[in-house]
C-alpha positions in Angstrom: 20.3 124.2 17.9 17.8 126.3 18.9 14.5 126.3 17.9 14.1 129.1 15.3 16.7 126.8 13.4 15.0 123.5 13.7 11.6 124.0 12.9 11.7 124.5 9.8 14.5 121.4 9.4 11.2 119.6 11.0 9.1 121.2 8.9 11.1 119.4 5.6 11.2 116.1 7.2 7.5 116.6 7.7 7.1 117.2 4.3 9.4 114.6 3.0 8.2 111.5 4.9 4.3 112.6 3.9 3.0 113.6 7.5 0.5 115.8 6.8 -1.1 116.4 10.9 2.5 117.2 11.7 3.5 119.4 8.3 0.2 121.0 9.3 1.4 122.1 12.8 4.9 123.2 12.0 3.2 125.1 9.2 1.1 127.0 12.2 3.6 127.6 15.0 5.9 129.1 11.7 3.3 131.2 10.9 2.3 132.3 14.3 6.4 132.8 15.6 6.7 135.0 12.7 3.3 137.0 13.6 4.3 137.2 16.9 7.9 138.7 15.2 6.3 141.1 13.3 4.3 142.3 16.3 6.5 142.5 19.1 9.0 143.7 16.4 12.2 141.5 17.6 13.2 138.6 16.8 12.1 135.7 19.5 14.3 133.9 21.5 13.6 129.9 22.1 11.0 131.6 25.8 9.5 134.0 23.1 8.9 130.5 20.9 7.6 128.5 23.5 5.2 131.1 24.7 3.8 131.2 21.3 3.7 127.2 21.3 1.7 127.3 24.6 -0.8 129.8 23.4 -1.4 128.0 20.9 -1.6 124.4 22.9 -4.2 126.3 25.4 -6.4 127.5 22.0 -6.6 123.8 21.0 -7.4 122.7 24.6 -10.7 125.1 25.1 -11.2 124.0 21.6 -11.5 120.3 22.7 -13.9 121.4 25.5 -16.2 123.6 23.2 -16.1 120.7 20.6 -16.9 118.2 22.8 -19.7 120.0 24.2 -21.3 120.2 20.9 -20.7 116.5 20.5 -18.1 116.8 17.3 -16.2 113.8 18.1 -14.2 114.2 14.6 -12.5 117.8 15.6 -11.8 116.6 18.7 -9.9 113.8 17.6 -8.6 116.7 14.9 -7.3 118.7 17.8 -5.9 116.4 19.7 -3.5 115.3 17.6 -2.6 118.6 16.8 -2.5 119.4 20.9 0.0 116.2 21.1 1.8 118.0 18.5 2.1 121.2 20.2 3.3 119.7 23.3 5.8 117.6 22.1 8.0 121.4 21.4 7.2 122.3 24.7 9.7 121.8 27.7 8.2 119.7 30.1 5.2 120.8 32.4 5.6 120.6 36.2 3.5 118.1 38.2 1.1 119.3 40.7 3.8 118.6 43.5 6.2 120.9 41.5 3.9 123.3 41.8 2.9 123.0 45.4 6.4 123.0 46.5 7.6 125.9 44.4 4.3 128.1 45.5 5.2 127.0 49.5 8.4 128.1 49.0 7.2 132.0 47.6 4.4 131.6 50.1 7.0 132.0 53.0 9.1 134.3 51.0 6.3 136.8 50.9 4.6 135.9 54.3 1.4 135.4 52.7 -1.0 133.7 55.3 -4.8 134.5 53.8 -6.5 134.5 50.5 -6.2 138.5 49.9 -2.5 138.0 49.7 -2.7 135.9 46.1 -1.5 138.8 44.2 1.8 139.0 45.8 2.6 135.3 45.7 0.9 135.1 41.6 2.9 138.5 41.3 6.4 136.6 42.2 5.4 133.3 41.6 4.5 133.7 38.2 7.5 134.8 36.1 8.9 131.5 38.0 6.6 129.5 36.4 5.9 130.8 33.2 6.3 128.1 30.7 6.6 125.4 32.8 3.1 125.2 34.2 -0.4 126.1 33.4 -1.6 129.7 34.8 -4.8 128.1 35.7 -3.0 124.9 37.5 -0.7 127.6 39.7 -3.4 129.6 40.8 -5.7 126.6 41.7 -2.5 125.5 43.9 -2.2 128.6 45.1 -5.8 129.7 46.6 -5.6 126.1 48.2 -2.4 126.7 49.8 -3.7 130.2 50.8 -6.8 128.8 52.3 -5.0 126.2 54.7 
């Protein structure tokens, strides 16, 4: 079942067992796969979905660092949950290991051996990872592999 189908299925049993943090969520990644529909104009595929998902995950994280830098301690808490949400209809994220060993392996592929040459390995590496890792985690890996 992919997910298109069974989000809203989730979004019911959200509704019928009375969670309101996690009828709230479905309610928003609905909203925002069907924006994203209208926009693109296609229909998304379960990628398209999770790309969504993860955009939306990264708004709440920067979210919990502007809120905790104004000391708001209850929309923190607020968007966390709904971050724990969001992640739980992602596919898993790759460790930092994954990451190093997938960004030696393009590394060599592309005979990158200083840091001018991180376009060609974020240019390849990149559609690898998409999904599966943060863009910000990859190129962190990446400039530290490069500077080696």
């Amino acid at each position: 079942m992919s997910l298109k189908e069974s989000l809203p299925a989730e979004l019911k049993d959200a509704l019928r067992a009375g969670n309101k943090d996690k009828l709230a969520v479905l309610r928003l990644i609905l909203s925002a796969v069907n924006y994203a529909e209208i926009e693109q104009q296609k229909i998304l595929d379960d990628p398209g979905i999770h790309a969504v998902i993860a955009k939306m995950a990264k708004q709440r994280r920067e979210s919990i660092e502007a809120f905790k830098a104004g000391n708001r301690q209850d929309l923190v808490d607020k968007e966390q949950t709904e971050l724990e949400i969001l992640e739980s209809y992602l596919p898993r994220q790759l460790s930092r290991d994954e990451i190093t060993a997938e960004a030696k392996k393009v590394i060599a592929e592309v005979g990158a051996n200083k840091p001018q040459d991180m376009g060609k390995v974020m240019g390849k590496l990149t559609p690898l990872l998409r999904g599966k890792a943060d863009g910000k985690e990859v190129a962190v890996v990446v400039t530290e592999l490069l500077r080696q």
